[in-house]
Phi, psi and omega in degrees: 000120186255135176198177186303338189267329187300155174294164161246138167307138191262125178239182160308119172277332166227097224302342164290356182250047178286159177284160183314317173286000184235018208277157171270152203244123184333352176283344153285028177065038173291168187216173231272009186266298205325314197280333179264012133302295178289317202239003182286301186301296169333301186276347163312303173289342167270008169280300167317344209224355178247315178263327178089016180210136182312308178307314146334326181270315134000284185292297170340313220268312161320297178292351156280330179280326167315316178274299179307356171289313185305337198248014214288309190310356190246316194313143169260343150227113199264358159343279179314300194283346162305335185262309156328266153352298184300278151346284155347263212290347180289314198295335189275317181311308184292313143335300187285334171289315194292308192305305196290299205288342178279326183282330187288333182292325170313296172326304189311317215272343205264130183271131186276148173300343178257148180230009168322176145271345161244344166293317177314306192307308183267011163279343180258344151312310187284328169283348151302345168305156164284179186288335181274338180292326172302330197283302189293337163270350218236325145294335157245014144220012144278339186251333185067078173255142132345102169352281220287354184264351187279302190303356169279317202273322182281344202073050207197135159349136158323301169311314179301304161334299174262356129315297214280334153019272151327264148357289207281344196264326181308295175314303173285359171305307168326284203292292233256319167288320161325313172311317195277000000 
């Protein structure tokens, strides 16, 4: 019924991104190069447009094709699980950036408890450690962990453990006489 009120029918502006319900369904033998023929650019760009980076979409988009290759043959669409997928990992990716971005402002806004001048010196020294070196100074002599309780928690050898030690009191040896 057409009237002044009727709706106008809504169509895809661009007819290679139809949506999962409109998906062509796999009893016409398709096979997994056709669909990454047909849907590799489409979701790229709806990846893209979601994360706000090519690369990121790409990648998204690649590791989603990785999983419909594994599942392709049980599938009944793989459009749908493909558009699924893509979607999926864009929605996690934009989660986990607003969480990184709420943590990082608390940090900015958060003030260190200490106000010594040397303690600031040697803390802005240890954050210059690499990250395992930091880890390893900062469990054993901030947490007083144990060699052998450092190398459990990293997953590394006892030995390694007192390299990086070694390595890190040396740097900060360096840093912090150099400073003075």
């Amino acid at each position: 019924m057409r009237g002044p009120h009727a709706r106008p029918s809504v169509t895809w502006s661009l007819p290679s991104t139809h949506p999962p319900s409109e998906a062509v369904e796999n009893s016409q033998q398709r096979t997994f190069v056709d669909v990454y023929n047909d849907r590799y650019r489409p979701m790229v760009e709806i990846a893209r447009l979601t994360t706000g980076s090519n690369a990121l979409a790409e990648e998204i988009v690649q590791d989603a094709f990785a999983d419909l290759y594994q599942r392709f043959d049980r599938l009944h669409t793989p459009d749908a699980y493909l558009h699924r997928a893509v979607m999926s990992r864009c929605a996690s990716w934009v989660r986990r950036r607003t969480t990184e971005r709420r943590h990082h402002e608390r940090e900015r806004q958060e003030t260190p408890t200490w106000t010594d001048p040397d303690t600031t010196t040697v803390m802005d020294a240890v954050s210059r450690l690499s990250t395992r070196q930091r880890a390893v100074i900062v469990l054993r002599y901030f947490a007083d962990w144990t060699e052998n309780d450092i190398a459990h928690a990293l997953d590394c050898r006892p030995g390694t453990v007192k390299s990086l030690l070694s390595r890190a009191r040396a740097t900060l040896a360096k840093e912090l006489t150099d400073d003075r």
